[in-house]
C-alpha positions in Angstrom: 102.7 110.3 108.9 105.3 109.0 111.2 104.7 105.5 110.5 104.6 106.1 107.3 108.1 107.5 107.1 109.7 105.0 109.1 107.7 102.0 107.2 109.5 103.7 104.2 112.8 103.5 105.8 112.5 99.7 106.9 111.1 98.5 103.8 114.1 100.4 101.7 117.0 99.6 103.9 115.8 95.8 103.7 115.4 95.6 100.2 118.6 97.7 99.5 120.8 95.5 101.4 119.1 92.7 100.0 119.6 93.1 96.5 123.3 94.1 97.3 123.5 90.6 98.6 121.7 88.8 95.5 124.3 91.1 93.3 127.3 89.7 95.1 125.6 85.8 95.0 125.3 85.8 98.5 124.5 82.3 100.1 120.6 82.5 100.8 121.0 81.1 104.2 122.6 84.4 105.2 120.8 86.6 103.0 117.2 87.0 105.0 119.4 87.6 108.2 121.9 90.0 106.6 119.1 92.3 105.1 117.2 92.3 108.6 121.2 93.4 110.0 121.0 96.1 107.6 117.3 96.9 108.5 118.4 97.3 112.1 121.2 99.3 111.3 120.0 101.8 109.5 116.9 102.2 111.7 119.5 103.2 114.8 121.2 106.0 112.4 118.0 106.8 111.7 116.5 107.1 114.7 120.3 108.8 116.2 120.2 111.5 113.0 116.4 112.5 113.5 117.4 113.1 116.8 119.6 115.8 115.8 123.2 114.1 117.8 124.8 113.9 114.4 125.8 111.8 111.5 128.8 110.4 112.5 127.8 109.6 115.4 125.0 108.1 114.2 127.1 106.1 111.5 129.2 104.6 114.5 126.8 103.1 116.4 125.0 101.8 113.4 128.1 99.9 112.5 129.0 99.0 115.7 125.2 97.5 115.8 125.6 95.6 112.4 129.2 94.7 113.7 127.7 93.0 117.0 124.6 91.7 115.1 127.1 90.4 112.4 129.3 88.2 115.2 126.4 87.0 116.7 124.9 85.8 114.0 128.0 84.1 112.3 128.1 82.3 115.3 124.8 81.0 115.5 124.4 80.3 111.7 127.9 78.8 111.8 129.7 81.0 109.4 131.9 83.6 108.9 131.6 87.2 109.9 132.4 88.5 106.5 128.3 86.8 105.1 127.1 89.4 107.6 129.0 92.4 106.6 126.7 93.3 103.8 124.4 94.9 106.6 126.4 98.2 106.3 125.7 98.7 102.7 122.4 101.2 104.1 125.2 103.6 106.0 127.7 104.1 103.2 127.7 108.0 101.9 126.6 107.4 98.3 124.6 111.0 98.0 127.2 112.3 99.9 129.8 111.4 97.7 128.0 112.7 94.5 127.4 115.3 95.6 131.1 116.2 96.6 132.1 115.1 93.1 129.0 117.3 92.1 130.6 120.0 93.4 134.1 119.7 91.7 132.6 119.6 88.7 130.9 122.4 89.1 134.1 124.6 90.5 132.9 125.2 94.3 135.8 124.0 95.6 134.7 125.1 99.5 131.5 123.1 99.0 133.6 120.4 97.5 136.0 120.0 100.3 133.7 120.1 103.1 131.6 117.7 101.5 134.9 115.0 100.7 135.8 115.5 104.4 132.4 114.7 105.9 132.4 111.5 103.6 135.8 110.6 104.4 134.5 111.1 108.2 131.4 108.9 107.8 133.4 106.7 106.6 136.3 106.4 109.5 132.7 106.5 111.2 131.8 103.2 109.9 134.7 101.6 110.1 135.9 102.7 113.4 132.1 101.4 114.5 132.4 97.9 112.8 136.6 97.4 114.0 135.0 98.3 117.5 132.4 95.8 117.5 135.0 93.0 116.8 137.3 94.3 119.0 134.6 93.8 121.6 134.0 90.5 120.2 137.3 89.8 120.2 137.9 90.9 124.7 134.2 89.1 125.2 135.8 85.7 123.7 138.8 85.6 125.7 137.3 86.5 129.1 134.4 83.5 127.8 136.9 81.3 127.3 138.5 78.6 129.6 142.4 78.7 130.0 
């Protein structure tokens, strides 16, 4: 049953981050790569959230993955970083976000707040997780570099 679920899990965070990429005319040199950055990514919050240490958490070091993957990659394919940063389209709080709205409409304004705050969380998650891998990026180049 467990390689079931998790076969679920690849196939769906592949094909999710590669129809985003189709539906923003991505180039198809960086598409295959992009969805497998995506794949990898979401298979770490995956893995992290099943494990019970969190979703934020769990959204951070996905992004940071995708963030690290992302560099690497725009380096070896020659282009920019930006054709890789479709890989964090899997860790963005979509149900999360409904169902905060959900709950406004509704009038449970408790449940409503609590659920705005843990997206607005996931997402300072995600970002903080993707600024952090070019900021390592970023020290790894200078040090690499000769003066």
């Amino acid at each position: 049953m467990f390689f079931y679920h998790l076969f679920i899990q690849l196939s769906f965070s592949y094909l999710g981050t590669f129809t985003f990429g189709l539906f923003i005319n991505m180039p198809k040199k960086a598409l295959h790569t992009s969805s497998l950055i995506g794949m990898l990514g979401w298979l770490l919050y995956w893995t992290i959230y099943r494990l019970a240490l969190g979703s934020i958490l769990a959204n951070f070091l996905a992004a940071l993955l995708v963030g690290l993957l992302g560099i690497f990659c725009s380096i070896k394919k020659k282009m920019p970083t930006t054709m890789f940063s479709t890989g964090l389209v899997p860790l963005v709080p979509g149900a999360s976000g409904y169902q905060a709205l959900a709950a406004f409409i509704n009038a449970q304004t408790t449940v409503a707040v609590s659920k705005t705050i843990h997206v607005a969380m996931v997402a300072g998650a995600i970002a903080l997780g993707y600024v952090t891998a070019q900021v390592i990026a970023d020290v790894f180049y200078r040090k690499s570099r000769p003066r």
